[in-house]
VOGU-3710 file (C-alpha; in Angstrom, 3 decimals, decimal comma):
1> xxxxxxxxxx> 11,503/11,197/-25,839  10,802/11,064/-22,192  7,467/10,930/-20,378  7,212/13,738/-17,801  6,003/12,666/-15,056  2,540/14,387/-13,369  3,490/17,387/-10,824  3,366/16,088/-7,261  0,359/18,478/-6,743  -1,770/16,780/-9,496
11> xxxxxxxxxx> -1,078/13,091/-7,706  -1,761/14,668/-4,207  -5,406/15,895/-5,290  -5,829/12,510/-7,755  -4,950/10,581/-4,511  -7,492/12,175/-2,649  -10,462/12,868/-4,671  -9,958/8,759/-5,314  -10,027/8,433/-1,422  -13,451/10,418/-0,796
21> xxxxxxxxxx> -15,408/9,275/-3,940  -14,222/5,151/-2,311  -15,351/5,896/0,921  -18,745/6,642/-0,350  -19,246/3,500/-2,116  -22,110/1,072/-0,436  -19,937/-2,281/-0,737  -21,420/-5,967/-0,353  -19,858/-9,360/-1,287  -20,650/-12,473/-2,342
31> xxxxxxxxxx> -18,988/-15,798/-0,857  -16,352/-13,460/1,167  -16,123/-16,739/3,012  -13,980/-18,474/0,761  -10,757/-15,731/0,672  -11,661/-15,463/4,833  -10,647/-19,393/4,893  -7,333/-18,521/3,063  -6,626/-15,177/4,911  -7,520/-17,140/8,494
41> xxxxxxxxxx> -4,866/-19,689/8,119  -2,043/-17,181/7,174  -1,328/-18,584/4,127  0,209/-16,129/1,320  -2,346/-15,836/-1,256  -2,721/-14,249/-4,622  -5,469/-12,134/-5,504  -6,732/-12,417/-9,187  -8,835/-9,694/-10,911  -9,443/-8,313/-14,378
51> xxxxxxxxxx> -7,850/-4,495/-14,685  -11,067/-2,909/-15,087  -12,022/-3,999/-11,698  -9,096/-3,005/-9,464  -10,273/0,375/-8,018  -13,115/-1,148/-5,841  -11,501/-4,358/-4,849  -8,130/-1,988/-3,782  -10,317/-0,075/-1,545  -12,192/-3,130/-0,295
61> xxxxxxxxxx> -9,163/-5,290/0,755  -6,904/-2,040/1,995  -4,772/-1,839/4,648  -4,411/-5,524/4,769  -0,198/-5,263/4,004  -0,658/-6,781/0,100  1,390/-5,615/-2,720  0,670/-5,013/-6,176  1,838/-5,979/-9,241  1,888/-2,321/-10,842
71> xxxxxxxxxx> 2,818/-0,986/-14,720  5,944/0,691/-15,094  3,680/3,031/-16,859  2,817/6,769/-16,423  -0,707/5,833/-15,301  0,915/2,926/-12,682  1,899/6,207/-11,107  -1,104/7,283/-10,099  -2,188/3,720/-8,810  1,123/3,628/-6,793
81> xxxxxxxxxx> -0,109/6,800/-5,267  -3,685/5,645/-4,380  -2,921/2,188/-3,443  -0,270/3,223/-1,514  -2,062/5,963/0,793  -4,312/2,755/1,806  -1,851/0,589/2,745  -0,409/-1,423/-0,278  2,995/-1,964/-1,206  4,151/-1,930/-5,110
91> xxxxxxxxxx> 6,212/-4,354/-7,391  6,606/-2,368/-10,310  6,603/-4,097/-14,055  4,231/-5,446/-16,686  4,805/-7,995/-19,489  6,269/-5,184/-21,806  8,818/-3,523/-18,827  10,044/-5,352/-15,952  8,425/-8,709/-16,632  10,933/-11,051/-14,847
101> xxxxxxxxxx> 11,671/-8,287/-12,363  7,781/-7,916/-10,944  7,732/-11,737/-11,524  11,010/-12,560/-8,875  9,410/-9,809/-6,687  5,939/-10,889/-6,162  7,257/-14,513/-5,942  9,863/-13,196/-3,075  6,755/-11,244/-1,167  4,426/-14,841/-1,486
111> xxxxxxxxxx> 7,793/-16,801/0,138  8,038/-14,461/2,710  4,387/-14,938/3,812  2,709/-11,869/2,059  -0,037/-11,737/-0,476  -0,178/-10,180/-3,853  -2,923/-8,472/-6,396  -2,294/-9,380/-9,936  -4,333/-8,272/-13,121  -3,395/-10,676/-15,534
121> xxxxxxxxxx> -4,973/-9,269/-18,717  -3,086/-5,934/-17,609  -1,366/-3,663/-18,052  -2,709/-3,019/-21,236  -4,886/-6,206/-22,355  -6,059/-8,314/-24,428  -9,337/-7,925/-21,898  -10,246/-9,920/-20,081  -7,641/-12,925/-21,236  -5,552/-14,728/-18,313
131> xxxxxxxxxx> -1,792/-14,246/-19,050  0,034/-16,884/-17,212  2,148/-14,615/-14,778  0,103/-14,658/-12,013  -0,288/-18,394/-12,474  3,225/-18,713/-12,523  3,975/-16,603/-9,560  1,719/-18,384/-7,321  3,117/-21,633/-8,119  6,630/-20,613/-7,595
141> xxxxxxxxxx> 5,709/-18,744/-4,406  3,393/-21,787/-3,358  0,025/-19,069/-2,748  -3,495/-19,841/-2,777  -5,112/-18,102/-5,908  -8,304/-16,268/-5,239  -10,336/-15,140/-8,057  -12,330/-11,957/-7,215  -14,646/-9,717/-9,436  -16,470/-6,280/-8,709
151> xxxxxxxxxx> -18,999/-4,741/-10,127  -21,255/-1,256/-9,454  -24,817/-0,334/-9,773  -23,557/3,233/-10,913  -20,456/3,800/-12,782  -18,166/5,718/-15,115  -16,443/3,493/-17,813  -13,734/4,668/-18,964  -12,786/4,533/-22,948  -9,721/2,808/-22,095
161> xxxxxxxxxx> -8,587/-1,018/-23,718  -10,110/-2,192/-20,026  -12,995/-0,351/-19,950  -11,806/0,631/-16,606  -15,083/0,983/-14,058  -14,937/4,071/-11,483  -17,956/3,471/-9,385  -20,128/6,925/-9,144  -20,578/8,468/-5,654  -22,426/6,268/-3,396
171> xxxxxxxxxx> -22,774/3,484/-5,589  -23,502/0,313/-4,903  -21,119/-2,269/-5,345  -20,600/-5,936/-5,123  -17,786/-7,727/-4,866  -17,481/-11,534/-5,723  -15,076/-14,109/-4,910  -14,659/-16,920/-6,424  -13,077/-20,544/-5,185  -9,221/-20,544/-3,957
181> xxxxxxxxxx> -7,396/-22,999/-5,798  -3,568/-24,458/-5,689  -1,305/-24,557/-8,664  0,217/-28,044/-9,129  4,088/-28,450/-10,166  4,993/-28,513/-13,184  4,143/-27,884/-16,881  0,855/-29,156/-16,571  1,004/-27,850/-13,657  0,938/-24,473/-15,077
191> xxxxxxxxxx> -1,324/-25,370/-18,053  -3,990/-26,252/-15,305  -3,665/-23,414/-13,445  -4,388/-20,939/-16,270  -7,640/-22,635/-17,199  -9,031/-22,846/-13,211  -8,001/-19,105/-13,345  -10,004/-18,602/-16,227  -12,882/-20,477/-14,723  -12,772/-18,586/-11,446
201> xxxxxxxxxx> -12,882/-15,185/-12,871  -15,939/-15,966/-14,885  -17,687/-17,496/-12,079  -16,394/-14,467/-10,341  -17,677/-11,953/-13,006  -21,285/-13,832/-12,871  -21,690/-13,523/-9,309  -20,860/-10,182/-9,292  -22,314/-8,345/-11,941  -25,698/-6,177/-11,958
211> xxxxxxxxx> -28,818/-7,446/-13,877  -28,918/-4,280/-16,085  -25,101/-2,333/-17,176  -25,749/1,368/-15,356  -22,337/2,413/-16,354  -21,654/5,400/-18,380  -19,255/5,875/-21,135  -17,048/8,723/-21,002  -14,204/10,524/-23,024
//
């Protein structure tokens, strides 16, 4: 059976309610120093962050010429659509579809210089576990990892495997970074990676989240 796509109409207005309820979000980070010493010396760099996360940390970092690592799902669709109005480019796959094919082409954008956004406990979980793709890509494509969390005073969750967080209008929101770190060759190499990106998302998640939960379920 195939999917049917959404009608273009339906993407157009997802794209920009998503655009006006992001705008209104009061934004402030936490150690935004550390990615500014990657990003200032030109380096390609991967940004790391768990699924539920990525709406936030797309709008904070937009315009900025990354690409995403994107589901060849029906819901990547709509992502394509929002990321892409602000600036992103995509590299469509996930570890079910595409695998090898979004792993070559975010290794190809990190050689040519550019950065990349990975969720590596996406496209559809386990949450919050570290998958070894992103590790893998960055060490192939010689990037910088940089771990990143947000979180929001005021939020929708929705009843999704992620627990995906849409930040209510005019929320506050922080977003945390945690510290850049290099992928050594090799198997252990690798092995090494995955743990320091383990470690850097929790200090991440930490930093960034709110004393008390204020999000809201919903269907």
């Amino acid at each position: 059976m195939t999917t049917r796509r959404p009608p273009a109409a339906a993407r157009v207005a997802a794209r920009l309610t998503m655009r006006m309820l992001a705008a209104s979000w009061r934004v402030r980070t936490v150690h935004e120093e550390r990615w500014r010493a990657v990003y200032d010396t030109g380096r390609p760099h991967v940004f790391m962050c768990w699924h539920e996360a990525m709406l936030p940390l797309l709008w904070r970092h937009r315009g900025q010429g990354i690409a995403i690592v994107v589901s060849e799902a029906l819901e990547g669709d709509y992502l394509v659509d929002f990321a892409g109005s602000i600036g992103y480019r995509a590299v469509r796959g996930s570890s079910h579809r595409g695998a090898m094919r979004a792993l070559l082409g975010a290794v190809k954008e990190l050689r040519a210089g550019h950065s990349v956004a990975f969720t590596p406990d996406g496209p559809t979980g386990p949450h919050r576990q570290v998958k070894p793709g992103v590790v893998a890509a960055a060490q192939r494509g010689e990037a910088v990892i940089v771990p990143l969390h947000a979180d929001a005073g005021r939020a929708w969750r929705l009843r999704s495997w992620d627990r995906m967080m849409i930040p209510k209008p005019f929320a506050p929101v922080r977003i945390a970074y945690g510290q850049p770190f290099v992928v050594a060759a090799g198997k252990a190499g690798l092995s090494q990676g995955v743990e320091r990106a383990r470690a850097g998302l929790e200090d991440a998640f930490r930093m960034a989240a709110w004393p008390e939960d204020g999000a809201t379920p919903t269907g």
